[in-house]
C-alpha positions as CSV (number, residue, x, y, z in Angstrom):
1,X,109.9,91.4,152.6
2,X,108.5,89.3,150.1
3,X,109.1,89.9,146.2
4,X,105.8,89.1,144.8
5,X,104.7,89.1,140.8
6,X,102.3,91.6,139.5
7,X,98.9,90.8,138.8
8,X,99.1,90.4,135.5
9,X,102.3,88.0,135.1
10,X,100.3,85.9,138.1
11,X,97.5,85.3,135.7
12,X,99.8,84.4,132.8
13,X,101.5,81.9,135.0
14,X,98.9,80.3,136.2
15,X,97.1,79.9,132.5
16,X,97.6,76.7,130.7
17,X,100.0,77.2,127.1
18,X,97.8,76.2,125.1
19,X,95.0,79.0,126.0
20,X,97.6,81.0,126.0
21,X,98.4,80.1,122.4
22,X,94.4,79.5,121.0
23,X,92.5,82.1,123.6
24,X,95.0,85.1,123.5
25,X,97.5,84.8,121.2
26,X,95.8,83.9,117.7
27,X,92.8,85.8,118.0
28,X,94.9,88.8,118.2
29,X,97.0,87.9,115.3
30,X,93.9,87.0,113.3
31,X,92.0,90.4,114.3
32,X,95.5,92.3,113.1
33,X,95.9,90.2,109.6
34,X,91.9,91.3,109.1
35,X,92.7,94.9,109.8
36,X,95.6,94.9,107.6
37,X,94.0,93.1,104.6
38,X,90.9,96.1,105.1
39,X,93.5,98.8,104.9
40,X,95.3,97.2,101.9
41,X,91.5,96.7,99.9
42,X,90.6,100.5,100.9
43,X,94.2,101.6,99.9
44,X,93.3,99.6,96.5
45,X,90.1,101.4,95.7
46,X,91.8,104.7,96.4
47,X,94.4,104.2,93.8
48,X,91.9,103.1,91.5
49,X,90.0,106.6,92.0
50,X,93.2,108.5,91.5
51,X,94.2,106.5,88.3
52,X,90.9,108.4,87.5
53,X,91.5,111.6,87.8
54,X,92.4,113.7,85.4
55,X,95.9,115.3,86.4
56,X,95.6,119.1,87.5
57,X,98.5,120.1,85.1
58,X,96.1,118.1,81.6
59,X,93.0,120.1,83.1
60,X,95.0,124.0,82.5
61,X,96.7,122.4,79.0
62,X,92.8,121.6,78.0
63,X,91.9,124.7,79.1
64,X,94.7,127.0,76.9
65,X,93.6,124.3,74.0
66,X,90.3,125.3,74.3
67,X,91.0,129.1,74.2
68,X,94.0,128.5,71.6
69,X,91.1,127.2,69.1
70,X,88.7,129.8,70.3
71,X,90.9,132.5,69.1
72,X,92.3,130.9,65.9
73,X,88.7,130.5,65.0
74,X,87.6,134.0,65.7
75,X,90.9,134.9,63.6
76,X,90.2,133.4,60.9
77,X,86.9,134.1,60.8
78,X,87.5,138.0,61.2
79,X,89.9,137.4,58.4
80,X,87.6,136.1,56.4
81,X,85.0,139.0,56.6
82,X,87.5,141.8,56.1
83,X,89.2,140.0,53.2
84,X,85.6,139.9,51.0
């Protein structure tokens, strides 16, 4: 019995290098560098958005602020009242 190549290595073989090279080969690689250089400007943008964001940890500290002054007020106020 014969050995006989796949299909695919068959076609391969009987292609020319240089399509090979310019019909295969670089519009892959050029269609990969695109995707990757999407990823990395969407990537970008996301980071951008977070640098935005207000950290979860700043929003409770604001919050006790808020209430911290709330109650000093309401203090001094009351003391203020009673004391005339």
């Amino acid at each position: 019995m014969e050995y006989r190549l796949s299909t695919f290595a068959a076609v391969f073989e009987a292609l020319p290098l240089w399509l090979l090279i310019f019909g295969i080969f670089t519009p892959v690689v050029l269609l990969l560098l695109l995707i990757i250089a999407y990823l990395r400007l969407e990537l970008m943008e996301v980071n951008k958005e977070l640098g935005m964001n207000h950290d979860p940890k700043d929003i409770i500290k604001e919050h006790f602020n808020k209430q911290t002054r709330h109650h000093s007020t309401e203090y001094r106020v009351r003391n203020t009242i009673c004391n005339n």
